[in-house]
N, CA, C and O atoms as a GROMACS GRO file, in nm:
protein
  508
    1UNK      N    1   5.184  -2.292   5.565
    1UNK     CA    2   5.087  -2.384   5.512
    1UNK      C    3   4.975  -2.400   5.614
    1UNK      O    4   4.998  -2.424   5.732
    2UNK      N    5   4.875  -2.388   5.574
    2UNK     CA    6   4.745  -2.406   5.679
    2UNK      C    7   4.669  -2.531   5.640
    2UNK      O    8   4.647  -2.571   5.526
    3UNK      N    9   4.614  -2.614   5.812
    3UNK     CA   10   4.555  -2.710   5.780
    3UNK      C   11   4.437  -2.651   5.899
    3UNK      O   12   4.425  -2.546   5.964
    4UNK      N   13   4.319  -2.843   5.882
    4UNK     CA   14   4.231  -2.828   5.939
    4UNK      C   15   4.182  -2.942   5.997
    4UNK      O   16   4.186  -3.050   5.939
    5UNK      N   17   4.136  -2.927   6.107
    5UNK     CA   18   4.089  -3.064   6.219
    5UNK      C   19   3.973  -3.034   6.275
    5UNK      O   20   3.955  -2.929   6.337
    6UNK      N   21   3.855  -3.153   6.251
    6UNK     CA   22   3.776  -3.152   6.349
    6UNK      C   23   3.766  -3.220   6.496
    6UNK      O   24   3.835  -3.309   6.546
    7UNK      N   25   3.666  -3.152   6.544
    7UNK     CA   26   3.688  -3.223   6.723
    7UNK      C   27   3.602  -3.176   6.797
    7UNK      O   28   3.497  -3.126   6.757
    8UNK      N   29   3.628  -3.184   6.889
    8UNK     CA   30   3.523  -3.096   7.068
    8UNK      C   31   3.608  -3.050   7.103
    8UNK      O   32   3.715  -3.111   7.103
    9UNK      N   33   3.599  -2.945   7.140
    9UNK     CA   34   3.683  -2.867   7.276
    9UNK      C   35   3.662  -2.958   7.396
    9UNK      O   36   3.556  -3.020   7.412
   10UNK      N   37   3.776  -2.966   7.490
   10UNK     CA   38   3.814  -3.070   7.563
   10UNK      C   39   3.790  -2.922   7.664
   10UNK      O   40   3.685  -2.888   7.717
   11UNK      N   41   3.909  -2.856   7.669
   11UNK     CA   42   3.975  -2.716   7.734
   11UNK      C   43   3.953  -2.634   7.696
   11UNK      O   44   3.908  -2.628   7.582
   12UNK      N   45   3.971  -2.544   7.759
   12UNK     CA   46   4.032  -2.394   7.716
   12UNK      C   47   4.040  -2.300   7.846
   12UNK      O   48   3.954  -2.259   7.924
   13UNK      N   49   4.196  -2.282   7.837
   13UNK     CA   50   4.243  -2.190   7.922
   13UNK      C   51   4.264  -2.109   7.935
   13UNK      O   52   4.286  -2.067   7.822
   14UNK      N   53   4.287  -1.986   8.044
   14UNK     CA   54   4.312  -1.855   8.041
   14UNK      C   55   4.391  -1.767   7.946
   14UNK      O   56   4.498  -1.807   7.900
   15UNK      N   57   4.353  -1.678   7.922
   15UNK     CA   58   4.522  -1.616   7.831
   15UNK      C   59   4.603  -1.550   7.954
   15UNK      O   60   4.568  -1.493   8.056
   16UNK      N   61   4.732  -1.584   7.896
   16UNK     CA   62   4.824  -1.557   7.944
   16UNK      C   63   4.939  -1.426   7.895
   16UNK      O   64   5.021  -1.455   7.808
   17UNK      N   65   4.940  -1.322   7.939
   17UNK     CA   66   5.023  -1.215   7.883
   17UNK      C   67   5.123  -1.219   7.938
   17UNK      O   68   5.106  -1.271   8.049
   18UNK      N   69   5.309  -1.167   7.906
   18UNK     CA   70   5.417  -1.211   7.938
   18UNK      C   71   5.472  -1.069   7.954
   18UNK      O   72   5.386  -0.986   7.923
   19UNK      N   73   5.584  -1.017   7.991
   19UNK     CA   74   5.624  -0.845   8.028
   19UNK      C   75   5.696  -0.818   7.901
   19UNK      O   76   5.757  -0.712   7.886
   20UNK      N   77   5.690  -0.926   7.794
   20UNK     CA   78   5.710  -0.815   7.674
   20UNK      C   79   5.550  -0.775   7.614
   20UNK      O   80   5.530  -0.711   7.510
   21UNK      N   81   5.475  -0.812   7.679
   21UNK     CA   82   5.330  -0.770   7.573
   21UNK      C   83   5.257  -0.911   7.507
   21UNK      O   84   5.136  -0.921   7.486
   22UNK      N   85   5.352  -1.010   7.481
   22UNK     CA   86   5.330  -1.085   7.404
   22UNK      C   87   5.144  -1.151   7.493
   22UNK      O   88   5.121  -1.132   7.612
   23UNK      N   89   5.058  -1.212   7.411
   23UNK     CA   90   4.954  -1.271   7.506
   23UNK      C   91   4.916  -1.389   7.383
   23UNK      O   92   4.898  -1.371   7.262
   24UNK      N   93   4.913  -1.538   7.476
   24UNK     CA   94   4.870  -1.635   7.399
   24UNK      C   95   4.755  -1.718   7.510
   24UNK      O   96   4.738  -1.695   7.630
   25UNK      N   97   4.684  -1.820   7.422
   25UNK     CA   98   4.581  -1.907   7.518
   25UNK      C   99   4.609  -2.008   7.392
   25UNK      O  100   4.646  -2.015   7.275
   26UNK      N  101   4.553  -2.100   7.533
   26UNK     CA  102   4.593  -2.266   7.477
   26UNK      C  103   4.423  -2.318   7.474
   26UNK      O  104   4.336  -2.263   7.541
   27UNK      N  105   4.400  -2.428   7.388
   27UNK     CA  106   4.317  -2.504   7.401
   27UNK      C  107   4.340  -2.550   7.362
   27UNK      O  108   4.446  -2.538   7.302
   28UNK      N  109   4.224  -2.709   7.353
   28UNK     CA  110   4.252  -2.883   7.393
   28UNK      C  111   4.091  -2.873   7.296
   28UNK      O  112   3.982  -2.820   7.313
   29UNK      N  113   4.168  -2.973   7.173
   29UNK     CA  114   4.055  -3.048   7.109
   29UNK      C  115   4.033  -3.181   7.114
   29UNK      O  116   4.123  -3.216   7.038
   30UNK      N  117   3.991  -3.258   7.139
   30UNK     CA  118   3.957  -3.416   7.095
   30UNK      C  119   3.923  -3.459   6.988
   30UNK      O  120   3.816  -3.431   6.933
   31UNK      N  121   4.006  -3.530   6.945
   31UNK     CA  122   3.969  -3.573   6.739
   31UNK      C  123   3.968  -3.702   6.770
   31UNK      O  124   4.051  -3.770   6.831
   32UNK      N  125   3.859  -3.732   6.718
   32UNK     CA  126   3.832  -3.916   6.718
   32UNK      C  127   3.925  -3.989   6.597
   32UNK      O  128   3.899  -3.980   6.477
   33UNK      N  129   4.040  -4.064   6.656
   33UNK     CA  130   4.133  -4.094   6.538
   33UNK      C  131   4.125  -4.237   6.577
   33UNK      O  132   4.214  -4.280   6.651
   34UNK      N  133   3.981  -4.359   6.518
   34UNK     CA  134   4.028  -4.454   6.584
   34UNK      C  135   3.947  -4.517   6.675
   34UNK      O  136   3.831  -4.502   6.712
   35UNK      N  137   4.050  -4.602   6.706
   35UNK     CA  138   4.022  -4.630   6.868
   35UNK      C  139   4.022  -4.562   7.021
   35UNK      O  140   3.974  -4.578   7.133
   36UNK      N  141   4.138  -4.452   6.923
   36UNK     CA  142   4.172  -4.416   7.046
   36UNK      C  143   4.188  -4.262   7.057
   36UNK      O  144   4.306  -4.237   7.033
   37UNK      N  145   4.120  -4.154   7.081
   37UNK     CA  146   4.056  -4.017   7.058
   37UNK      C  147   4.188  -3.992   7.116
   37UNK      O  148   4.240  -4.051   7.212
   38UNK      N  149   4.259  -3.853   7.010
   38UNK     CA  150   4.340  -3.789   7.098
   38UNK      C  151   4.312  -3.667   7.160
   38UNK      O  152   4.218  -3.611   7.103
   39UNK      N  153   4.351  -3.611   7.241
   39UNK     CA  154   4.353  -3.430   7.289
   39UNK      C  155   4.446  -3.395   7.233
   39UNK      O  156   4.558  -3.447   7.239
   40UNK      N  157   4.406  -3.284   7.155
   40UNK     CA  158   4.570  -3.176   7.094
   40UNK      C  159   4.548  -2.998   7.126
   40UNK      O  160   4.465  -2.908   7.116
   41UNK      N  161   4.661  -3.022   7.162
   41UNK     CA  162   4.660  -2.879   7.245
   41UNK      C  163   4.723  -2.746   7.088
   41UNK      O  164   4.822  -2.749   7.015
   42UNK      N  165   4.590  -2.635   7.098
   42UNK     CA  166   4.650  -2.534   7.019
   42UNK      C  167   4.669  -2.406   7.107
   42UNK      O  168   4.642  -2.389   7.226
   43UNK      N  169   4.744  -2.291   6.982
   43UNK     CA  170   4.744  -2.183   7.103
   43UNK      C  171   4.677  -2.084   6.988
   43UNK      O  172   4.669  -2.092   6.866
   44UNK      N  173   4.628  -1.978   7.095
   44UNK     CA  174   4.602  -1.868   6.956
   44UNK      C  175   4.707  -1.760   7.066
   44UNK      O  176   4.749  -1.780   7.179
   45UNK      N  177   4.720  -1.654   6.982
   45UNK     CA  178   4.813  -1.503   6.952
   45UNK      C  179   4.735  -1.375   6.955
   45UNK      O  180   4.627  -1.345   6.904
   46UNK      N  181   4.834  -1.300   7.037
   46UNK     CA  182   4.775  -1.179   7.002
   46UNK      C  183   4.614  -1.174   7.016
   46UNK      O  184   4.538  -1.226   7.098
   47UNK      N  185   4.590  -1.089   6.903
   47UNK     CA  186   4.448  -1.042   6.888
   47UNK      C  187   4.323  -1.172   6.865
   47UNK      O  188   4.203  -1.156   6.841
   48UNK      N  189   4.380  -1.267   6.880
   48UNK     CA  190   4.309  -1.390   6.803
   48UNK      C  191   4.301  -1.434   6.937
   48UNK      O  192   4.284  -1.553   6.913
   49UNK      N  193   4.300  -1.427   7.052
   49UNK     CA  194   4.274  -1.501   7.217
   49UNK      C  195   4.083  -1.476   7.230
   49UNK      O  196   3.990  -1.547   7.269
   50UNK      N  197   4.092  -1.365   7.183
   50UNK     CA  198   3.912  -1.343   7.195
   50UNK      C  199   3.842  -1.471   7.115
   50UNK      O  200   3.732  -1.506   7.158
   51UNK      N  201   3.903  -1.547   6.993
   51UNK     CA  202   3.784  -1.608   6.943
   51UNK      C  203   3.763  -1.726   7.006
   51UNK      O  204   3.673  -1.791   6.954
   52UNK      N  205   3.825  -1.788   7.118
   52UNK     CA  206   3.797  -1.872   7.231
   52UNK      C  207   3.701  -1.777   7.357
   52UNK      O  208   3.653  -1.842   7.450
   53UNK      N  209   3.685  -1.677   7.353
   53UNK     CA  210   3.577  -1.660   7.466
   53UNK      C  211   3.385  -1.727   7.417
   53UNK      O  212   3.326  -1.711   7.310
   54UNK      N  213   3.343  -1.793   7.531
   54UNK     CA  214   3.223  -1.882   7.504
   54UNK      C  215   3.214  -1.997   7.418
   54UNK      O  216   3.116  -2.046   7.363
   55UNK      N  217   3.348  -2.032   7.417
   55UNK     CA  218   3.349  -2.180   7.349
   55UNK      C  219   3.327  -2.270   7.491
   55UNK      O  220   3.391  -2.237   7.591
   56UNK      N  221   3.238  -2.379   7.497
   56UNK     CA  222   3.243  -2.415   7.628
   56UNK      C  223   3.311  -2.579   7.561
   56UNK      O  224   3.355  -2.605   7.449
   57UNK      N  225   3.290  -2.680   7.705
   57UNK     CA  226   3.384  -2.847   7.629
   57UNK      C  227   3.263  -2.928   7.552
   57UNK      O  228   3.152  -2.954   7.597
   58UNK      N  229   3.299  -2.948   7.469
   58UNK     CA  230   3.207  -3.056   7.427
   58UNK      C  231   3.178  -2.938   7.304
   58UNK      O  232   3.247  -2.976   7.209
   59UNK      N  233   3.125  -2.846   7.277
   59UNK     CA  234   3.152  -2.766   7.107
   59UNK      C  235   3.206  -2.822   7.021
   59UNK      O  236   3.326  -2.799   7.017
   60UNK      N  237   3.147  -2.927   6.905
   60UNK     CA  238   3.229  -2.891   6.777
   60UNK      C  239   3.276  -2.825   6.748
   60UNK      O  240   3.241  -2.714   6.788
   61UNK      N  241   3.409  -2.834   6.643
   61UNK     CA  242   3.480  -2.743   6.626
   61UNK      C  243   3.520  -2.743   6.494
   61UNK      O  244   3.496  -2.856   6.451
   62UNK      N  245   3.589  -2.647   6.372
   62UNK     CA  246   3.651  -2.682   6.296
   62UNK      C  247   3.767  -2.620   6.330
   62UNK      O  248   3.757  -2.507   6.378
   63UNK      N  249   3.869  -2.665   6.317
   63UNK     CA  250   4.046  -2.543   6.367
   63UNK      C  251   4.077  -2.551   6.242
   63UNK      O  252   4.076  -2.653   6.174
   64UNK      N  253   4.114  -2.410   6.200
   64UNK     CA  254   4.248  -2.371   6.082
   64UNK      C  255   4.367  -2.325   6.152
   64UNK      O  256   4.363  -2.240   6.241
   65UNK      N  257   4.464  -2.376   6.114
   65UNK     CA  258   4.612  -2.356   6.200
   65UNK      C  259   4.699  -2.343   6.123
   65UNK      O  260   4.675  -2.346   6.002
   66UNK      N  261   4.808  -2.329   6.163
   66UNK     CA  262   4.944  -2.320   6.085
   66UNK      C  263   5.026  -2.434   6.191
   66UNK      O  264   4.974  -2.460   6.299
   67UNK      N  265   5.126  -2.481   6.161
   67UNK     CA  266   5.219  -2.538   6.198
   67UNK      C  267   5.364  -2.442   6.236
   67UNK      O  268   5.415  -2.386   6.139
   68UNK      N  269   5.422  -2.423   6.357
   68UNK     CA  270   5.518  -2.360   6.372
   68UNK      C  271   5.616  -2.442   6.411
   68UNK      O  272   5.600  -2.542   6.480
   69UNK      N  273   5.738  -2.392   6.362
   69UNK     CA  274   5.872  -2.468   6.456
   69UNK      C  275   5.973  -2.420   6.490
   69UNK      O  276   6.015  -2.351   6.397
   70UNK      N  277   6.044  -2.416   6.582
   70UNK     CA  278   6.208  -2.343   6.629
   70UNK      C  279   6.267  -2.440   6.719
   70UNK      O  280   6.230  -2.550   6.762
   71UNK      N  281   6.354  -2.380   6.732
   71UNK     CA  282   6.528  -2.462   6.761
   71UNK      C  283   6.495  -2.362   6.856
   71UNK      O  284   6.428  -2.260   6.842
   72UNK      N  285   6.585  -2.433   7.010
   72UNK     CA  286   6.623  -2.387   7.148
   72UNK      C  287   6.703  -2.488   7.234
   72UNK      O  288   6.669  -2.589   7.295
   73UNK      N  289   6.836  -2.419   7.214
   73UNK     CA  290   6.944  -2.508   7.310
   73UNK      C  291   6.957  -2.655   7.249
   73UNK      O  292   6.957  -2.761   7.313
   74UNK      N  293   6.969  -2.636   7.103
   74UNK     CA  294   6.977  -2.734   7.026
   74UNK      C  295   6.851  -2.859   7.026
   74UNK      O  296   6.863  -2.964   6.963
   75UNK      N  297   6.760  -2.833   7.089
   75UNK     CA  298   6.637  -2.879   7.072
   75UNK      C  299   6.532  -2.850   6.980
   75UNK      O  300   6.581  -2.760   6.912
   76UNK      N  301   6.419  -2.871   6.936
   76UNK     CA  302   6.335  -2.840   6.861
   76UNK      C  303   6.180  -2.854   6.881
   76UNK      O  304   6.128  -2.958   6.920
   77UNK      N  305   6.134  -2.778   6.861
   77UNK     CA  306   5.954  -2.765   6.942
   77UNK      C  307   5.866  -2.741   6.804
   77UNK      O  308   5.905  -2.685   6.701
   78UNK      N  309   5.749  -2.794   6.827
   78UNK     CA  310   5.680  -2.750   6.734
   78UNK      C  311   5.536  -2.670   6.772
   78UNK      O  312   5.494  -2.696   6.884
   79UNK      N  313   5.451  -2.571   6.688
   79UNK     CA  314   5.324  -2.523   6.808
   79UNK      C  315   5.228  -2.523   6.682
   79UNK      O  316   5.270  -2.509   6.567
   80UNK      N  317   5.080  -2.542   6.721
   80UNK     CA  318   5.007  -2.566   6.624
   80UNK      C  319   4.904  -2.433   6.698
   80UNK      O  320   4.839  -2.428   6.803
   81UNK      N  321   4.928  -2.334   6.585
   81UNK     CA  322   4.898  -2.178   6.613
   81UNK      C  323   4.747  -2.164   6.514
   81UNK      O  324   4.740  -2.166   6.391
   82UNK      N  325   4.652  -2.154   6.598
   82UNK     CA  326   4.510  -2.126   6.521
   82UNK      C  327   4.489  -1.984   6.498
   82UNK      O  328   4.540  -1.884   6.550
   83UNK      N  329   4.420  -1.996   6.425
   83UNK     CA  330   4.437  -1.858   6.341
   83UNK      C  331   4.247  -1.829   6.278
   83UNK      O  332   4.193  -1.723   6.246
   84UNK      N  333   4.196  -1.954   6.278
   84UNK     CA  334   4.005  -1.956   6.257
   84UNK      C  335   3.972  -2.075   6.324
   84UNK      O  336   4.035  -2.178   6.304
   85UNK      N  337   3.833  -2.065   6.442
   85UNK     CA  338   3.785  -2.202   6.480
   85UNK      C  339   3.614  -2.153   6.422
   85UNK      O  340   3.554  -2.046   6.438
   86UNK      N  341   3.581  -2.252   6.366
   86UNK     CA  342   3.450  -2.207   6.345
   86UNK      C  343   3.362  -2.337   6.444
   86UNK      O  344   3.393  -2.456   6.456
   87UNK      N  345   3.243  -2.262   6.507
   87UNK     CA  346   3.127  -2.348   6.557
   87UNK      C  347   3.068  -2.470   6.443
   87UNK      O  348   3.016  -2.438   6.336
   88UNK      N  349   3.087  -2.616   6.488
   88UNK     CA  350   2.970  -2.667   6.345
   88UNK      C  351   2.786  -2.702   6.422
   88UNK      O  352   2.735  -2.710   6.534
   89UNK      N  353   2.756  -2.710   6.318
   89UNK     CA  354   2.617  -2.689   6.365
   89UNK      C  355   2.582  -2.834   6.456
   89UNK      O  356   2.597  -2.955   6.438
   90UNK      N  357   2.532  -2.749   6.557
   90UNK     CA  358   2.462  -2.872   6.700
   90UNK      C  359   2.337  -2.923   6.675
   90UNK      O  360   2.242  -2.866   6.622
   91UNK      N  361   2.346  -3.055   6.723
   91UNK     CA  362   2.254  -3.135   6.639
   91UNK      C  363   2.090  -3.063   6.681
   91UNK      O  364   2.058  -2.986   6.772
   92UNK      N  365   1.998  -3.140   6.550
   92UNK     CA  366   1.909  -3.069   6.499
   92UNK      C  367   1.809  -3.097   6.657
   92UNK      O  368   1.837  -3.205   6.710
   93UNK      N  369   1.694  -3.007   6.740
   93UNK     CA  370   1.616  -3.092   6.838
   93UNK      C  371   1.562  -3.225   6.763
   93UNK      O  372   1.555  -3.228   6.640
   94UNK      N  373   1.540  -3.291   6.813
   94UNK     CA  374   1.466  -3.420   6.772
   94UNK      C  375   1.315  -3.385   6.763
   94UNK      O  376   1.244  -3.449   6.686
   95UNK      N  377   1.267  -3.292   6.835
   95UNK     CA  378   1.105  -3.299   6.773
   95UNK      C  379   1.077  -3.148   6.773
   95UNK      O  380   1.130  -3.073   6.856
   96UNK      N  381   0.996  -3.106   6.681
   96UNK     CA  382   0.999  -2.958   6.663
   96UNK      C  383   0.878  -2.886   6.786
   96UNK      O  384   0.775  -2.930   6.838
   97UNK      N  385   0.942  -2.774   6.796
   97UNK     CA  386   0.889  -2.697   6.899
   97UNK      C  387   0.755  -2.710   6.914
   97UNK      O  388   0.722  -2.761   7.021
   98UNK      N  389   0.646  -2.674   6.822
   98UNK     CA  390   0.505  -2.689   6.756
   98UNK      C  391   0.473  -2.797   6.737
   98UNK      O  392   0.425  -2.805   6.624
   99UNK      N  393   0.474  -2.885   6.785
   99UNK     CA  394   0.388  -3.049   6.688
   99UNK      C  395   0.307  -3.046   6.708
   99UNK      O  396   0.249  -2.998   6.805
  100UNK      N  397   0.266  -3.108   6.605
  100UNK     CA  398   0.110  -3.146   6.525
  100UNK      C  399   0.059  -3.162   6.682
  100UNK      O  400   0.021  -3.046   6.701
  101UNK      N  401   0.044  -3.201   6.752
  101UNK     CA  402  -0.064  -3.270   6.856
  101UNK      C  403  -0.081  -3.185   6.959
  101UNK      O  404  -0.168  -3.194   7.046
  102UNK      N  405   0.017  -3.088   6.948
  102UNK     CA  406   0.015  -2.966   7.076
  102UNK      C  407  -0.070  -2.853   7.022
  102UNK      O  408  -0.129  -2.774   7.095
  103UNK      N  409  -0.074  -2.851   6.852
  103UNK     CA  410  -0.146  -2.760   6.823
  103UNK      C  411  -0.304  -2.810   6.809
  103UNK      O  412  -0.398  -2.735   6.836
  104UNK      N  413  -0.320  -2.928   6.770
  104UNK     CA  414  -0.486  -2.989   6.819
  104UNK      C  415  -0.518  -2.957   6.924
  104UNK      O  416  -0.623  -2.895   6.939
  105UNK      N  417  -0.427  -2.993   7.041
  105UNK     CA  418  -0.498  -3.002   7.187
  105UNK      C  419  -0.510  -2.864   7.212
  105UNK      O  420  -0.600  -2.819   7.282
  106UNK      N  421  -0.425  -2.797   7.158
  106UNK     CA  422  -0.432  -2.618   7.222
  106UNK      C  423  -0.594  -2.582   7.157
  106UNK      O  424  -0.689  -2.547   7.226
  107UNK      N  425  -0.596  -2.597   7.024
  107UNK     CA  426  -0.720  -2.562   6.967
  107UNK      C  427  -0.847  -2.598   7.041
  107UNK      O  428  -0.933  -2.518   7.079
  108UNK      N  429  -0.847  -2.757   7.060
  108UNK     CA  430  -0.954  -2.811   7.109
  108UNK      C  431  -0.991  -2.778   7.248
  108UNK      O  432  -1.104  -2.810   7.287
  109UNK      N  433  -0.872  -2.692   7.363
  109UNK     CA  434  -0.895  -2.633   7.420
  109UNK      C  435  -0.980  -2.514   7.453
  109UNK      O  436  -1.056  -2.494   7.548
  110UNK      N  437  -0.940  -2.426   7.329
  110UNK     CA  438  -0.962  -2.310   7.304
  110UNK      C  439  -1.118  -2.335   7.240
  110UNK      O  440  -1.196  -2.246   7.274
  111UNK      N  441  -1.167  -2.424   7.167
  111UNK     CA  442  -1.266  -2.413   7.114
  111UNK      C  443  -1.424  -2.447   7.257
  111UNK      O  444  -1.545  -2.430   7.276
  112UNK      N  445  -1.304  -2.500   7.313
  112UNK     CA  446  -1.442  -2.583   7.427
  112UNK      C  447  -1.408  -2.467   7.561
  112UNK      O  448  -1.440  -2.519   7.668
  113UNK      N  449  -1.364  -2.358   7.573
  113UNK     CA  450  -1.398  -2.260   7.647
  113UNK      C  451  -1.473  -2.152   7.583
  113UNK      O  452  -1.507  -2.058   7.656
  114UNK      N  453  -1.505  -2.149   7.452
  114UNK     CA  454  -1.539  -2.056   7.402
  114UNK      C  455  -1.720  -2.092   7.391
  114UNK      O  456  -1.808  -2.006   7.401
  115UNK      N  457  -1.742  -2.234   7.370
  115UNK     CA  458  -1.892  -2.283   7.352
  115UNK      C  459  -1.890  -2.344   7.493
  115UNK      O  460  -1.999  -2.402   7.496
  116UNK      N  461  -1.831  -2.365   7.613
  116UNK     CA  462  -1.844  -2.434   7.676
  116UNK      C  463  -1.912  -2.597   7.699
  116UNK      O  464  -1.991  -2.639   7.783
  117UNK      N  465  -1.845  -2.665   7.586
  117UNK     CA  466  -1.825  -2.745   7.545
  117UNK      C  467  -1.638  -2.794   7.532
  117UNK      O  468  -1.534  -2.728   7.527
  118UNK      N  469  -1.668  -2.944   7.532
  118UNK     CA  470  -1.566  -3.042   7.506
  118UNK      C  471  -1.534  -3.078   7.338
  118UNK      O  472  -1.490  -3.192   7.326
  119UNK      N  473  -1.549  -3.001   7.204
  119UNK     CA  474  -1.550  -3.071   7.103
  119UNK      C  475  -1.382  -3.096   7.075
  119UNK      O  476  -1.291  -3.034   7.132
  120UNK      N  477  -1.365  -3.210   6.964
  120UNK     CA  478  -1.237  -3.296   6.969
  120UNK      C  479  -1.237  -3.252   6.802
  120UNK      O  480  -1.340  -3.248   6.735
  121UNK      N  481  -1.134  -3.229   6.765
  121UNK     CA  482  -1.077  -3.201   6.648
  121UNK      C  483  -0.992  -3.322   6.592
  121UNK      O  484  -0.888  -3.364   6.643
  122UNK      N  485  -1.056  -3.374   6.475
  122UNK     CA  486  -1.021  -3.504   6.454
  122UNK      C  487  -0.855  -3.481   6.398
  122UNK      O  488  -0.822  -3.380   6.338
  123UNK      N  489  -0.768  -3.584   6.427
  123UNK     CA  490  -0.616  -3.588   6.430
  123UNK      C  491  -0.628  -3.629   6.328
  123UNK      O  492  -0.544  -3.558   6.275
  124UNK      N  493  -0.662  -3.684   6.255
  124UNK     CA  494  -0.616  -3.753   6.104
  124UNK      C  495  -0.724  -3.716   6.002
  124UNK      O  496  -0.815  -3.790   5.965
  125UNK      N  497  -0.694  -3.559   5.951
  125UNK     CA  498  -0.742  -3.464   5.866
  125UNK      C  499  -0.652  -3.487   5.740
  125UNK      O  500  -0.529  -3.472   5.737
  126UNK      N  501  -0.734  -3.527   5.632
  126UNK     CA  502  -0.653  -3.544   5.527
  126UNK      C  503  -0.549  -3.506   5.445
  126UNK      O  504  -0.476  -3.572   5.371
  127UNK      N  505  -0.558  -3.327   5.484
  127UNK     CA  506  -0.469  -3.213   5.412
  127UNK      C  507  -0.401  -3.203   5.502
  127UNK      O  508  -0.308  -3.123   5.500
   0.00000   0.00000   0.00000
């Protein structure tokens, strides 16, 4: 069964390969549950360790996971195995690259080296 959580990357740690081949990496999301934000640690597998390279902390995140569980020495563990993290979109800049007033002043620049003159391009043009 697959679920899904949003968050920030808190972590993310090295992968780790073992002398049967096996290779997993862990990371740490923060989900605001509350009052009180938790960190939850996932792992990815195998071929899936690459889609944590250039996630840095603080990235939104979306995780798709599976839930795993096994028995050991009559104990029981559970691992929350990701399998898709997608980037969500980082917030928008607050003022756009071009504004209105950078492109007046550039103009009115440009116009008063060309006549060698100072003329002013009125800011509150109706269209």
């Amino acid at each position: 069964m697959a679920y899904e959580i949003k968050g920030k990357i808190k972590q993310v740690n090295e992968a780790q390969t073992f002398s049967s081949g096996f290779t997993k990496r862990e990371f740490v999301v923060t989900v605001e549950d509350g009052k009180y934000p938790q960190d939850i640690i996932f792992e990815t597998l195998q071929d899936k360790v690459g889609m944590l390279d250039g996630l840095a902390p603080e990235t939104e995140v979306d995780v798709s996971f599976d839930i795993r569980g096994r028995a050991y020495n009559d104990r029981h563990f559970n691992n929350l195995v990701c399998w898709k993290i997608d980037v969500l979109a980082q917030d928008a800049p607050s003022e756009p690259q071009n504004a209105p007033s950078d492109f007046i002043g550039a103009v009115n620049d440009a116009l008063g080296q060309v006549n060698n003159e100072t003329p002013q391009i009125d800011s509150e043009i109706p269209f």
